[in-house]
N, C-alpha and C positions, 0 to 999 in steps of 0.2 A: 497314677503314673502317666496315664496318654495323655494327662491333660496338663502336665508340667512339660510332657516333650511337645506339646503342639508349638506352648507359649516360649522353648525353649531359645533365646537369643540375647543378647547382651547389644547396651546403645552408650552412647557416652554423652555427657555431657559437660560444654566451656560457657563460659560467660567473662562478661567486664573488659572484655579486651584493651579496651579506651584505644583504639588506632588512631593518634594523632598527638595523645599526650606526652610531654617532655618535662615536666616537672620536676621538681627533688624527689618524690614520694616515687615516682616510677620513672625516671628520663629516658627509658628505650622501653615503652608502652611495644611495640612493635616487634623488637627483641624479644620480650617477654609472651608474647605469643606462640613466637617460632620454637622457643624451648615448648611450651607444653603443646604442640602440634610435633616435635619430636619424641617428646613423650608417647602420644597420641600414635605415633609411626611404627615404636618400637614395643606397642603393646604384644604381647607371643598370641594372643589370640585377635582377630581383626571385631570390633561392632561390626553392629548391623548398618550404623549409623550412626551420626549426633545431633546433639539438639546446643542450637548455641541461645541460651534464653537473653540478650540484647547486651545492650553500649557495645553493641562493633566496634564502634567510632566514639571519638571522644568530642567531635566537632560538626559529625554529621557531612562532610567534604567527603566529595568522589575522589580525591586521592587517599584517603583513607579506608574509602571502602574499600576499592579497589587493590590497596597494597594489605586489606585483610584478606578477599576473596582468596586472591595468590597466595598467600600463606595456609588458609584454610583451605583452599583447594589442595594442597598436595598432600595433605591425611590419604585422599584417595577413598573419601566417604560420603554418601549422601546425605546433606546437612538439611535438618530441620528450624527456621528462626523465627524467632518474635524479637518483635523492636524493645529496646530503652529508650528511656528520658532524653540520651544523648544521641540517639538515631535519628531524632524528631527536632532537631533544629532547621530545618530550611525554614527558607520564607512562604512556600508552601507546606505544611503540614507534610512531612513523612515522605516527601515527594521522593528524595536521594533512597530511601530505603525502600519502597515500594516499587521504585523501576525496576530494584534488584533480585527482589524477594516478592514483590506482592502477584505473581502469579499463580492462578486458583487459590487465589485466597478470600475472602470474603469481607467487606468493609473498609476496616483499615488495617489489613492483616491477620486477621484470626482464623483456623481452617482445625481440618481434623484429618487422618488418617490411619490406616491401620495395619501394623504388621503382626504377621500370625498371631489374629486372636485378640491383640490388646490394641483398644481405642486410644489414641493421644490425639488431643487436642492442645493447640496453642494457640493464648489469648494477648488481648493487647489492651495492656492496661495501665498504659503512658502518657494518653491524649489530654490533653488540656490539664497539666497538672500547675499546681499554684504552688505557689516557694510555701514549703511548710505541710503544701496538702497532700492527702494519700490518693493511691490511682484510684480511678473509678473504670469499668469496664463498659457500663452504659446501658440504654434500653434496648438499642438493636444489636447489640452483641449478643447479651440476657436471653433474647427472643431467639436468634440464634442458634445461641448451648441449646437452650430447651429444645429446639426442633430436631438438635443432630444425635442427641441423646433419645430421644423418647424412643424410638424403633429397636433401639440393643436391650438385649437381654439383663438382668440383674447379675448374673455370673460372667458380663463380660471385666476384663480388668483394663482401668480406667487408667491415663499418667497424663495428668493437665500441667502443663509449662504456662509460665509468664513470667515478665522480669522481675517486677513488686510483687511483695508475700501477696496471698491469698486471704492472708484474715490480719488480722491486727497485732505486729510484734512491737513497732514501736511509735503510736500517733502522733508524738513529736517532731519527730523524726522521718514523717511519710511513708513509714516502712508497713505498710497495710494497704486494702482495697475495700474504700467505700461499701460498694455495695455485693462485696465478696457474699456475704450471705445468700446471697437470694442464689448462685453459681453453686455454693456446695451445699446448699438445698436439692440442687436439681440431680447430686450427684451421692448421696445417701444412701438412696436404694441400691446402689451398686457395692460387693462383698469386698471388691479388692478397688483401692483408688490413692494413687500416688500425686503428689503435687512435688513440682520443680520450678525452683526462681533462680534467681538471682544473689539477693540479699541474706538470707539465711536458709538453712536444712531444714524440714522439715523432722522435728523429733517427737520418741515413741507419747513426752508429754504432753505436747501440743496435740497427739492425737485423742488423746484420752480426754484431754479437758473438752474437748468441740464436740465430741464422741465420733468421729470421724474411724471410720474400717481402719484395720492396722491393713497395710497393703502387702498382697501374698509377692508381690515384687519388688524385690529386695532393693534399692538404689540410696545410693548417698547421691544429694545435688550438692550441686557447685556452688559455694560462698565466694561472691568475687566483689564484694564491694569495696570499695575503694577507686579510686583513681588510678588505670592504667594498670590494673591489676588482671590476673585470669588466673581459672583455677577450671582443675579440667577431674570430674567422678565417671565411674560406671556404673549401670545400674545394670541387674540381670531379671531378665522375666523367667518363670518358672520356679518350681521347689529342687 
């Protein structure tokens, strides 16, 4: 029991926001935020936090970051992010999202932190994608995880964010990561370990097939693919 009150807190998680899209499929991308950051307001209990796992933006523009922060800003929560595909259009690489978000962060965005008890890390696994191709997270990210992991305990409980799944749901499709193996390798020996994206949930059979820990922290993530869509879960740590 002290060890379900340590880890005891609740986080939420948005994704897909697309700030800048007008299309048929979503014509007020923007709109469509402020309702689930309403949501998000009128939760009876507050998070601890969110995790927004990427496409802030649907263009990558400072006015669309900018008219998300304000929007995200008034949860009145401390937000957690990793880029998308669509965060990464400057002409510089990530540059619009990195003046925003990339303090202490490490490379091109990926960092860890920890609230009571439970490790979350967030990765960036958007960089140099090819039409068709799935993310890759890379060698020095890889090197990375491995150094920020190695020193925690086997009983710490683990929650890795990024916007592309973590292993392969659809390689047509891009919806997977290269070289995710060698990532949840590293992450094995740990009892409790939750993955959050973007694109789909992580479910009890996906865990079973990879043999992946069922994770003692309870969380539905956020399905927000689509275009100018967002979709906003809670997860809870503890039993």
């Amino acid at each position: 029991m002290d060890g379900c009150r340590r880890h005891s807190f609740t986080f939420l998680q948005i994704s897909d926001s697309h700030v800048g899209f007008d299309k048929a499929a979503n014509p007020n991308a923007l709109g469509t935020l402020q309702e689930a950051i309403a949501k998000v307001k009128a939760l009876p209990n507050k998070p601890a936090f969110m995790l927004h796992t990427g496409d802030i933006t649907h263009l990558s523009k400072p006015k669309q970051f900018d008219d998300a922060a304000q929007v995200i800003g008034s949860a009145g929560l401390d937000v957690h992010y990793v880029p998308g595909e669509h965060d990464n259009l400057d002409d510089v690489p990530l540059k619009s999202y990195l003046e925003r978000y990339g303090k202490n962060t490490k490379g091109t965005g990926w960092y860890s932190f920890d609230q009571k008890g439970v490790h979350f890390i967030g990765l960036n696994n958007v960089m140099d994608l090819k039409a068709g191709g799935m993310g890759m997270l890379g060698p020095e990210q890889l090197a990375w995880l491995a150094d920020d992991v190695k020193g925690l305990s086997a009983s710490t409980p683990i929650v890795v964010f990024a916007h592309i799944p973590l292993w392969t749901i659809s390689k047509d499709w891009g919806w997977g990561t290269e070289d995710s193996e060698q990532a949840l390798s590293m992450l094995k020996r740990f009892g409790s370990v939750t993955a959050q994206w973007s694109y789909s949930s992580v479910d009890a059979e996906s865990r079973r097939q990879r043999q992946l820990p069922h994770s003692q922290i309870d969380g539905l993530s956020a399905a927000g693919a689509g275009h100018g869509s967002c979709a906003a879960a809670v997860g809870r740590s503890g039993g």
